[in-house]
LUMBAVO-307973 format. One line per field, with one value per residue (C-alpha): residue number from 1; x, y, z; residue in three letters. Coordinates in steps of 0.5 Angstrom, whole numbers, plus 500, padded with zeros to 3 digits. Example, Ala and Ser with C-alpha at 12.3 -4.5 7.8 and 13.67 -1.06 7.14 Angstrom:
% residues 2
k <- c(1	2)
x <- c(525	527)
y <- c(491	498)
z <- c(516	514)
r <- c(ALA	SER)
% end
This chain:
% residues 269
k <- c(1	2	3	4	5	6	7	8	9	10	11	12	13	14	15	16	17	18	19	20	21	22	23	24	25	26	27	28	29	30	31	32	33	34	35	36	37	38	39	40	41	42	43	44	45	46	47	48	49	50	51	52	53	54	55	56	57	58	59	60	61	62	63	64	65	66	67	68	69	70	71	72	73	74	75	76	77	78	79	80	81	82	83	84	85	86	87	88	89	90	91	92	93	94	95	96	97	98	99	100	101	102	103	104	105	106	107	108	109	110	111	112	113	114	115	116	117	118	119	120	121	122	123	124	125	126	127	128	129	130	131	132	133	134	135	136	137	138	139	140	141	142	143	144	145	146	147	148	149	150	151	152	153	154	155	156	157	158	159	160	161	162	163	164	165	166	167	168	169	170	171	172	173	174	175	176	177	178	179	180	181	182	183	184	185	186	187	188	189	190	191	192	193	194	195	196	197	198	199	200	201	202	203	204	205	206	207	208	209	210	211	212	213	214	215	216	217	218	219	220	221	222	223	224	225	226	227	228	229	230	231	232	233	234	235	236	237	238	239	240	241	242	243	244	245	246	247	248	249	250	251	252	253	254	255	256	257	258	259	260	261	262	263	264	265	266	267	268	269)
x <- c(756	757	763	764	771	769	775	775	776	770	767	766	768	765	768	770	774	768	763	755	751	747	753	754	747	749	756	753	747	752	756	751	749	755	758	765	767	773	776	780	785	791	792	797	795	796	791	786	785	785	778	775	777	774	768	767	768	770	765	768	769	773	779	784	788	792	797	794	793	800	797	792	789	786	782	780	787	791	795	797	796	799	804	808	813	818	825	829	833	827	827	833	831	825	827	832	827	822	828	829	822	823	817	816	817	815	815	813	816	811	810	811	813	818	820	825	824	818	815	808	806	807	804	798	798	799	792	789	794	796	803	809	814	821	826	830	834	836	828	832	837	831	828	832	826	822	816	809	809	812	807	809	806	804	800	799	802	798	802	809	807	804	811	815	809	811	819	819	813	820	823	817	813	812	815	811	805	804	796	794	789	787	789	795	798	801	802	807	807	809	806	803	799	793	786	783	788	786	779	781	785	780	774	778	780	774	771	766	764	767	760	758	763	761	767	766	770	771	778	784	786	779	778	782	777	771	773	775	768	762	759	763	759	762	760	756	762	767	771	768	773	771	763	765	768	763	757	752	752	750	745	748	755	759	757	749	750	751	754	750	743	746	747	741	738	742	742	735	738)
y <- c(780	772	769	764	760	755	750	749	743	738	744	750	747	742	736	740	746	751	755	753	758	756	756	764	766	764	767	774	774	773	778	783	783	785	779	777	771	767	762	758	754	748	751	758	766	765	759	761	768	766	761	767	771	766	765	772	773	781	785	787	783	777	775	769	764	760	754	752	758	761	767	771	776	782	782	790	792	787	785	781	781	775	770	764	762	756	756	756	751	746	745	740	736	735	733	729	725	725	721	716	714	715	720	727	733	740	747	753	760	767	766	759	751	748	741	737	734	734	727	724	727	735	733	730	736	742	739	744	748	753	756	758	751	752	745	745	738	741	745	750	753	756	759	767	766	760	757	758	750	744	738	731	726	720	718	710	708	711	708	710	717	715	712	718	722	718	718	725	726	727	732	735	736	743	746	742	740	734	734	730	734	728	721	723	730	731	738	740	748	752	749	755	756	752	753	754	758	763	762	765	771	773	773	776	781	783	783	777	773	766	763	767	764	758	753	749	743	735	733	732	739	743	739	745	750	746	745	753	756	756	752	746	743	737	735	730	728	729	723	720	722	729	728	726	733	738	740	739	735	737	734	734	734	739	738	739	746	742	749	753	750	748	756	758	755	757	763	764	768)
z <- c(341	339	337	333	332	326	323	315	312	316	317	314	308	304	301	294	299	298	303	300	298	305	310	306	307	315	315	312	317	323	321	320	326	329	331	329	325	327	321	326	322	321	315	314	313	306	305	310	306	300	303	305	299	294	299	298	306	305	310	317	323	320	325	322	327	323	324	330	334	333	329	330	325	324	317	318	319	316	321	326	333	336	334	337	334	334	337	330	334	334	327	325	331	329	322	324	329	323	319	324	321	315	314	311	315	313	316	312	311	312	304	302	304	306	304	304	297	292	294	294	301	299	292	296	301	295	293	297	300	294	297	293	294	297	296	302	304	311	312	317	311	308	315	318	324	327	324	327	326	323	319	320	314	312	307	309	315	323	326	324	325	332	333	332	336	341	341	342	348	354	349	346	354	355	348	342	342	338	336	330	325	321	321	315	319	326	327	331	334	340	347	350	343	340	338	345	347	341	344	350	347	343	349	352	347	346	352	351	356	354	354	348	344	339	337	331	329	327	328	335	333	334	342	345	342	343	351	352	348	351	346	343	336	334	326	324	321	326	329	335	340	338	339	346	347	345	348	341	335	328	325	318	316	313	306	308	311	319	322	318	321	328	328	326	331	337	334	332	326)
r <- c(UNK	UNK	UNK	UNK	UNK	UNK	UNK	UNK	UNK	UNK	UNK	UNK	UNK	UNK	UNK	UNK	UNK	UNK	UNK	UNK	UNK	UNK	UNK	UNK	UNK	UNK	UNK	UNK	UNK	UNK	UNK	UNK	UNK	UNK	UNK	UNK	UNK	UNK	UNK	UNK	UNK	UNK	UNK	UNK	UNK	UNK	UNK	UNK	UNK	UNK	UNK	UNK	UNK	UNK	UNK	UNK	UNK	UNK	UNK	UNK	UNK	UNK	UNK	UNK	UNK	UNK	UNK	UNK	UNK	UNK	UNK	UNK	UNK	UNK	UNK	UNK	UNK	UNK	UNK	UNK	UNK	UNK	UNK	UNK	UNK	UNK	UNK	UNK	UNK	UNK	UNK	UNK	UNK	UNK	UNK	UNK	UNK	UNK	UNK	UNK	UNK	UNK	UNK	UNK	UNK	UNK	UNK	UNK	UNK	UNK	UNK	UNK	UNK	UNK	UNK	UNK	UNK	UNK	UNK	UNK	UNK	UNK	UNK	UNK	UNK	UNK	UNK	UNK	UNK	UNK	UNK	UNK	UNK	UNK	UNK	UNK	UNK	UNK	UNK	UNK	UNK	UNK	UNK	UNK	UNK	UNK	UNK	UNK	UNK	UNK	UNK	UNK	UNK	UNK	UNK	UNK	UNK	UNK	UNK	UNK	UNK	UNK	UNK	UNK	UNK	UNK	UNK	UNK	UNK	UNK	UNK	UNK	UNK	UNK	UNK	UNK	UNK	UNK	UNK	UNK	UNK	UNK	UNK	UNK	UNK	UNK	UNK	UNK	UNK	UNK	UNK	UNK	UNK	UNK	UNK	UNK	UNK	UNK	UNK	UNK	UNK	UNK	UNK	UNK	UNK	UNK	UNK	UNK	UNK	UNK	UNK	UNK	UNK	UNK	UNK	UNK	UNK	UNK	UNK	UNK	UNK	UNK	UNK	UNK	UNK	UNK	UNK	UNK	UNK	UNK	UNK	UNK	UNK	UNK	UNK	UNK	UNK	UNK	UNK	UNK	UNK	UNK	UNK	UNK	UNK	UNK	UNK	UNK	UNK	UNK	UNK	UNK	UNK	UNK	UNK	UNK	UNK	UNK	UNK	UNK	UNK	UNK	UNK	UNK	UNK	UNK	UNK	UNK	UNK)
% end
């Protein structure tokens, strides 16, 4: 049995957010043959199933990890098999670092957003992400549990982000990881979590050996699973940094079916 843990946006989806019919077909022939799909993700449960729902993904063999490693689910049984949550009290430390830089912050409740205005960065980042949105000026007044995650962004200014990465570095080591999933987003979740950490939970989980997972993905917040899987596969269209990292390199990008074809030929399927 072969796992893949693939990302989705640069991924598996192609830039209109869909699964083409070419990357499908694979995806139908991988799981046929008893191997278990990973969709490894940013984004929350509800966004990833809804992908999967409209890609049409409904056989057996299909886990979730969502918010960066912080969820893992179980599609077959609909439910959860892990979770790592941030502490409640992190919440208003964040936004009140985050405002010292006059950027946006959000977290997210099990059924909906959270934000603390309705302004250009949750309008842009609702774009893909179809979640019900709660308006909460102080982010924690919406929450009774911790957020799996927390999402600091800025839609024209790196390094202002960057800056405020960098503020709390001394206060976050060894609590929050702070990876960037692309150029406008900072996620920020639990320290022990991650995509490579979920990597190694499933492996294990299953018994599978390490060297028969593939990991698939273009951004900073795909390097841990890359390193920790057996094959790391970085996309045509993945940043450098990301290249430099993994193991192999689609000869197409995610929207000329790079994943698909890489696997096809590793897989001989």
């Amino acid at each position: 049995m072969k796992l893949l843990f693939t990302d989705l946006d640069g991924t598996l989806l192609n830039d209109d957010s869909r699964i083409s019919s070419g990357t499908k077909a694979f995806l139908d022939d991988f799981l046929l043959a008893g191997n278990k799909l990973i969709l490894a993700s940013g984004r929350p449960l509800l966004s990833v199933l809804e992908v999967k729902e409209k890609a049409g993904l409904t056989q057996s063999g299909i886990f979730l990890t969502c918010n960066n490693g912080t969820l893992i689910y179980d599609c077959d049984r609909s439910l959860s098999i892990l979770e790592k949550r941030l502490p409640l009290s992190y919440v208003p430390y964040l936004q009140e670092q985050a405002d010292k830089y006059h950027l946006h912050i959000q977290t997210y409740r099990d059924d909906a957003i959270v934000s603390p205005a309705e302004d250009a960065e949750i309008q842009y980042y609702r774009h893909k992400i179809h979640l019900p949105l709660i308006i909460s000026p102080a982010l924690q007044d919406a929450l009774t549990e911790g957020p799996y995650k927390m999402l600091a962004i800025s839609l024209d200014d790196f390094d202002r982000l960057d800056a405020f990465r960098r503020s709390i570095s001394g206060w976050a080591e060894k609590k929050v990881r702070t990876i960037y999933s692309n150029s406008k987003y900072l996620e920020l979740f639990d320290w022990n979590a991650g995509k490579g950490s979920a990597v190694r939970f499933l492996c294990n989980y299953f018994n599978v050996p390490l060297r028969d997972a593939y990991a698939a993905g273009d951004a900073d917040n795909d390097v841990s699973m890359l390193l920790a899987a057996g094959t790391g596969i970085a996309m045509q269209n993945a940043s450098k940094q990301v290249k430099q990292k993994a193991d192999i390199v689609t000869d197409t990008d995610n929207n000329h079916d790079g994943l698909a074809n890489t696997m096809r030929r590793l897989l001989n399927i």
